[in-house]
Steps between C-alpha positions, in 0.01 A plus 500: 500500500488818234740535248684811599560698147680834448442704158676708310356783242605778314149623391106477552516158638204374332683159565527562859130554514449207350658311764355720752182343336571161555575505811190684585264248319703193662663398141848545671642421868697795497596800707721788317743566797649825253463710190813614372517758227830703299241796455347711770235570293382174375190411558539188627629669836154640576322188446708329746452775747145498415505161627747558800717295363926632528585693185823640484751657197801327389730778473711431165741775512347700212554196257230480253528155401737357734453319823822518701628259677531644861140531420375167453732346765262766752220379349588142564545557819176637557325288325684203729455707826145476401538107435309622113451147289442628214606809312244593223620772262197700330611750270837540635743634230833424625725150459539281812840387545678266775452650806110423511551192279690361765318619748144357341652209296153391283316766712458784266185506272501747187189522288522646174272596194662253241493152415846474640752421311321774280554843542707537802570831636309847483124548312469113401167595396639726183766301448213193445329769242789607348615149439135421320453251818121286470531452860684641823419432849652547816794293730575422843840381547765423767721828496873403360814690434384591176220666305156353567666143405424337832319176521167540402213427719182567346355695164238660377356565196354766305424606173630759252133672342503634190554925588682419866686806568812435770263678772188252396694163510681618790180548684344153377845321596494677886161346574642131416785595727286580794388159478817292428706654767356380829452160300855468459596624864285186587696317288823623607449424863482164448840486435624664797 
């Protein structure tokens, strides 16, 4: 039986893709049952559609940053209405709290482009140059009540070069991402 995933975005979705990807090329046993995004204008939207996959807008009350409660309590009950196993977040700029931690308990996937516990938060790729880092990478991690301090599942790394700008290792760090994400999905499931 296919894992049943739902993901959430606030941008491109390059990450989406990615498991779009895998799925296509058999790597993952996967359908994405929804794309959810805070933005009517990200990207990630038409890429679902593109697919004809269900993308829909989170509607966050005008909050920049914040993710409202009455919010995520709809979204878990989407998501369980549409019996989703796993919630991937790609690029999604807003903290989960309890109502879809308890409603996905170990079931929500966050990848991020740090060696977590590095450089949690916004741009971890110029924090890593700002900090004189020799190395970054990227994270996927079980999603938590905090910061990008879940459990981590997998890592990747990748160098700092000598002249990186933020925009250069950023790029380098996305393309070990696009790799390491449906890896640990794989390795998620098997604790399901």
């Amino acid at each position: 039986m296919s894992l049943r995933l739902a993901v959430l975005g606030s941008g491109s979705g390059s990450n989406c893709q990615s498991i779009f990807n895998a799925i296509d090329d058999g790597r993952l046993d996967a359908e994405v049952a929804i794309v959810l995004s805070d933005h009517e204008d990200a990207f990630i939207l038409e890429r679902a559609r593109k697919r004809g996959v269900r993308a829909e807008v989170m509607d966050c009350g005008g909050y920049k940053n914040k993710f409202p409660l009455e919010v995520q309590e709809a979204v878990a009950r989407q998501l369980r209405e549409l019996k989703v196993d796993l919630v991937c977040l790609a690029g999604f700029m807003r903290l989960v709290k309890e109502p879809l931690l308890r409603a996905f308990p170990n079931r929500i996937l966050n990848i991020h482009p740090a060696l977590l516990p590095q450089f949690p938060g916004v741009e971890a790729w110029t924090q890593a140059l700002q900090a004189g880092a020799k190395q970054t990478g990227c994270t996927v991690h079980y999603v938590d009540a905090g910061m990008d301090s879940g459990e981590i599942i997998m890592q990747a790394y990748v160098p700092v070069l000598p002249g990186d700008t933020p925009q250069s290792l950023h790029a380098r760090i996305q393309v070990q991402e696009h790799i390491l994400y449906p890896a640990a999905i794989l390795s998620a499931v098997s604790r399901l």
